[in-house]
C-alpha positions as MATLAB code, in Angstrom:
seq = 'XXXXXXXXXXXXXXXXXXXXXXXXXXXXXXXXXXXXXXXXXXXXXXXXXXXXXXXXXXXXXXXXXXXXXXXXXXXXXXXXXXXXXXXXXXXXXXXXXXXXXXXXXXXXXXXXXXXXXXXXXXXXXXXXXXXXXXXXXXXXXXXXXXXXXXXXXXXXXXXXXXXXXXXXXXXXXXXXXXXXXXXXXXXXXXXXXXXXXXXXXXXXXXXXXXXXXXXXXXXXXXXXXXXXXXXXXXXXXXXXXXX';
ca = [
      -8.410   -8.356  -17.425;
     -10.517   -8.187  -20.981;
     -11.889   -5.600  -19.219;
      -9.972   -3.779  -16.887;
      -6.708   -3.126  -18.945;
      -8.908   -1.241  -21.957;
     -10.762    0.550  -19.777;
      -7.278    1.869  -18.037;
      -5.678    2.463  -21.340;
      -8.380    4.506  -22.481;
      -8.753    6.515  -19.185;
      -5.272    7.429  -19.318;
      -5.540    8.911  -23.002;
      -8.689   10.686  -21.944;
      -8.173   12.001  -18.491;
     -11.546   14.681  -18.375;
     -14.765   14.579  -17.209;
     -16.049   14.421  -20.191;
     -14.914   10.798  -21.335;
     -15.610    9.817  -17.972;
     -19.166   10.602  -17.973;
     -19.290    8.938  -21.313;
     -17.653    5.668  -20.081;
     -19.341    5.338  -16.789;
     -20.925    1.704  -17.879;
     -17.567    0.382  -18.683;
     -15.643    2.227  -15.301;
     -19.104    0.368  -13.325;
     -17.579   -3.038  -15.074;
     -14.063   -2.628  -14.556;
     -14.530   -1.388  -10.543;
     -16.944   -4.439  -10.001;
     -14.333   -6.667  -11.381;
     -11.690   -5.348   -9.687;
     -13.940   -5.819   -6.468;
     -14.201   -9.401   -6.821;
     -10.482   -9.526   -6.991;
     -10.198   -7.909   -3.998;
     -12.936  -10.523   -2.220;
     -10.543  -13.383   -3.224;
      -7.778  -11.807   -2.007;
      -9.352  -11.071    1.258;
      -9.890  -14.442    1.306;
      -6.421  -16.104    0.626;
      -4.338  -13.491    3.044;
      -6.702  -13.942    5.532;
      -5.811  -17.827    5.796;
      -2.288  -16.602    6.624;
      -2.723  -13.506    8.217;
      -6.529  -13.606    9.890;
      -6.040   -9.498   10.632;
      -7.233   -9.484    6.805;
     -10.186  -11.988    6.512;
     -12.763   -9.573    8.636;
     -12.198   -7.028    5.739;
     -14.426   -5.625    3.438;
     -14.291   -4.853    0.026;
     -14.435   -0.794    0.945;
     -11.956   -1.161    3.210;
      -9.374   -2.497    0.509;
     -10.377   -0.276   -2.329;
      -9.872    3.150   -3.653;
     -11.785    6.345   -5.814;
     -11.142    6.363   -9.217;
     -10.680    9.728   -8.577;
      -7.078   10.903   -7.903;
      -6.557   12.396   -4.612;
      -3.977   15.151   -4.888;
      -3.096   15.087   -1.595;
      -1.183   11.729   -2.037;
       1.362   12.944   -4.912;
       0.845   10.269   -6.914;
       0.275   12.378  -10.374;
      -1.871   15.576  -11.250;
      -4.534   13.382  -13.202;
      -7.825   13.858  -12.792;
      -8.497   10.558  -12.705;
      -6.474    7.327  -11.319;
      -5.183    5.389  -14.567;
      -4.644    1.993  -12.145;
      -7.012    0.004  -10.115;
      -5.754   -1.847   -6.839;
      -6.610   -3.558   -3.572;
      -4.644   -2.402   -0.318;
      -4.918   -5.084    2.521;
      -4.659   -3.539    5.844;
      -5.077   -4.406    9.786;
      -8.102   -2.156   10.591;
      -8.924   -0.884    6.544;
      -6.816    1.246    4.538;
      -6.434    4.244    6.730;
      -5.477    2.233    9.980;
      -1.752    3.298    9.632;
      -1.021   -0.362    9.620;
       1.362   -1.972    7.160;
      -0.340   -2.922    3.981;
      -0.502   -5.886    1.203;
      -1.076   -4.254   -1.524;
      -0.969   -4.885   -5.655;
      -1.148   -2.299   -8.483;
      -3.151   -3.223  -11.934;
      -1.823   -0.322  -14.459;
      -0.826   -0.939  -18.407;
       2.006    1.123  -19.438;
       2.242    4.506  -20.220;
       1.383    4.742  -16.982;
       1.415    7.761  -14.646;
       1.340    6.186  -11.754;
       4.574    3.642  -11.705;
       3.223    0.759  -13.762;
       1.806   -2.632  -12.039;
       3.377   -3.790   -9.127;
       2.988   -5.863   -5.662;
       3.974   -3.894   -2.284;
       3.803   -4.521    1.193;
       5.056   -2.050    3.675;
       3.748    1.479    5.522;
       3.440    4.323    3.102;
       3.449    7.993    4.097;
       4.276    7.421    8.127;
       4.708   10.505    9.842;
       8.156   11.481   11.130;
       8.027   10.192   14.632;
       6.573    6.444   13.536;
       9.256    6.890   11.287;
      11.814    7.540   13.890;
      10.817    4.583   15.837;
      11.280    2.383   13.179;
      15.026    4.096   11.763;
      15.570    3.529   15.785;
      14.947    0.041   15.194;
      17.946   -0.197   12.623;
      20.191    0.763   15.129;
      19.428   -2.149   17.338;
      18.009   -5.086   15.133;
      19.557   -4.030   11.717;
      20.439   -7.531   10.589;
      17.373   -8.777   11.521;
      15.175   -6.409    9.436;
      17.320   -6.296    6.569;
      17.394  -10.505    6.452;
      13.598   -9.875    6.860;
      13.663   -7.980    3.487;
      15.884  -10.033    1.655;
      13.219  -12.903    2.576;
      10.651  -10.995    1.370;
      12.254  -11.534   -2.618;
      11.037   -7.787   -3.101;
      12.777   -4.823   -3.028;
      13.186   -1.441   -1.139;
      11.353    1.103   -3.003;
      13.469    4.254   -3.016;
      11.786    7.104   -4.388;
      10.875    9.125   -1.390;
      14.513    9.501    0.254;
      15.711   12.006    2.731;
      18.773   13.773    1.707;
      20.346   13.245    4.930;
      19.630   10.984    7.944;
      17.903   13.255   11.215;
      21.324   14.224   13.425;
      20.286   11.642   16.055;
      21.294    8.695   13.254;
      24.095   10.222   11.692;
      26.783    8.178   14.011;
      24.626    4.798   13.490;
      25.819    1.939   11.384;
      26.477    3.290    7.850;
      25.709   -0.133    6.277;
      21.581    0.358    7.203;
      21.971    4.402    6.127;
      19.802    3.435    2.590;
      17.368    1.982    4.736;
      16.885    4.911    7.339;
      16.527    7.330    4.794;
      13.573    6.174    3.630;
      10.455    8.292    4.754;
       8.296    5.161    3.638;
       9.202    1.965    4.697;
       8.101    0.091    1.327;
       9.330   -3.320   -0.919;
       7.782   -3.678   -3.942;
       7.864   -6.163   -6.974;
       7.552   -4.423  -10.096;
       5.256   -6.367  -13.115;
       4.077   -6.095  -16.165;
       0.359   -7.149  -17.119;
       1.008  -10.583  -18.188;
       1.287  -11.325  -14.390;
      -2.469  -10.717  -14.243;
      -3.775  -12.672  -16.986;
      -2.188  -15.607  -16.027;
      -5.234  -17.827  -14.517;
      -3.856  -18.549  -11.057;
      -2.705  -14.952  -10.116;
      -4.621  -14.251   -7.280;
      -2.945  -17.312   -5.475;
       0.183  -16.550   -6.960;
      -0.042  -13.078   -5.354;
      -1.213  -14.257   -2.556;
       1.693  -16.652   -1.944;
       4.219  -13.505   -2.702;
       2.562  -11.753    0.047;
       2.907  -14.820    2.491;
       6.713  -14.854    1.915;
       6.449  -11.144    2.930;
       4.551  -11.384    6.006;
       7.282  -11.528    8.495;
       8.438   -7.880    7.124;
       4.410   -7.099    7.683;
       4.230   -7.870   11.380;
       7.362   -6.374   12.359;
       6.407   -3.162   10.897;
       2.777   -3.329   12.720;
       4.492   -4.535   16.121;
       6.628   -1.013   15.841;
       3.437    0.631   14.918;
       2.061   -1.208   18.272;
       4.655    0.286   20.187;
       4.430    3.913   19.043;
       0.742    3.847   19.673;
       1.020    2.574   23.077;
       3.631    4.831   24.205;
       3.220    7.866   22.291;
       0.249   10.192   23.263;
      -1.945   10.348   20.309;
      -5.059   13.322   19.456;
      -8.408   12.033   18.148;
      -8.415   12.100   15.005;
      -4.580   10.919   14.355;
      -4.091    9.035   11.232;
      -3.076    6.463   13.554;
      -6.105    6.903   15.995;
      -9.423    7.229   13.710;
     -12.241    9.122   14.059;
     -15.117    8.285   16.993;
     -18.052    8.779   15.585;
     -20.187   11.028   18.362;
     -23.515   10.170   19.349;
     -25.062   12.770   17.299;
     -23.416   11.132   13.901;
     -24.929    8.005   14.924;
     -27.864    9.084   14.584;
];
């Protein structure tokens, strides 16, 4: 962390292009360290969940470069680094492990371990608020496992009309249009010598939550017509961009 927390401190006092191009050694040192703590976590959630040990470091990482299209701030650049552990790579649509390295101030919600599907669209979403009105217990003991909690910033002000009459005590839960639990940390949880196994075992105690989400996301794909090119469904390559 000697030298990814300076590096994000100073980034997010000097969000331009200029600094950037000025600090390009020290980004080069912070992103390859931040790589090898994405190898070893490939490594331990793979023992537990072998849909994660076939990944690759680009499949688990992320631009320094903000993309606006997520929400996440209007910074040029990201003031966090992270690792997002996926079935299939990052933009599978598959529930993800994933951890947050960011000092505060931060723009971008501080340091943190999630697991959970981010940014679904409405009729995954659907499926799984249908899935409250049948197994609600069961989910909700599945989060309460977990030792994390629902993250509640992106809430619908009122359920869709087909869940209005459902069982009021899951209503936080199906407004949600992420299905997310997070663990919010400061930066001491990173220097501690032993925190990639530590973080590691936190995402084993959430793995349950993990493949339930990815057996609904299972379901919708098999039964739900899907265009190429779906966030769910990626690309095929053609023959001529093989080439």
């Amino acid at each position: 962390m000697d030298v990814i927390l300076p590096f994000l401190r100073d980034i997010h006092l000097n969000d331009t292009l200029e600094w950037y191009l000025a600090h390009t050694k020290e980004y080069s040192k912070a992103f390859n360290r931040n790589a090898k703590y994405i190898e070893l976590l490939i490594e331990q959630i793979g023992k537990f969940d072998p849909s994660i040990k076939e990944l690759q470091i680009d499949d688990c990482s992320f631009s320094l470069i903000n993309d606006r299209k997520l929400k996440i701030s209007e910074r040029r650049y990201n003031d966090f680094f992270s690792g997002s552990f996926t079935r299939e790579g990052k933009y599978s649509g598959y529930a993800s492990y994933y951890y947050q390295i960011s000092p505060e101030p931060s723009s971008s919600g501080g340091s943190f371990l999630a697991v959970g599907i981010y940014n679904p669209n409405k009729e995954l979403m659907d499926y799984l608020r249908r899935e409250f009105t049948t197994r609600g217990e069961h989910i909700v003991s599945l989060i309460r496992k977990s030792k994390f909690e629902l993250y509640t910033r992106n809430v619908m002000k009122r359920l869709p009309s087909e869940f209005v009459d459902s069982d009021y005590r899951f209503h936080t839960y199906m407004r949600q249009r992420d299905l997310i639990l997070i663990k919010r940390l400061d930066t001491s949880w990173f220097r501690q010598d032993n925190w990639i196994a530590a973080t590691a075992a936190e995402f084993q105690r959430c793995m349950p939550f993990v493949e339930f989400i990815n057996s609904i996301v299972d379901r919708y794909r098999n039964e739900v017509p899907l265009p190429v090119g779906h966030a769910l469904r990626p690309i095929k390559r053609s023959t001529r961009d093989e080439r």
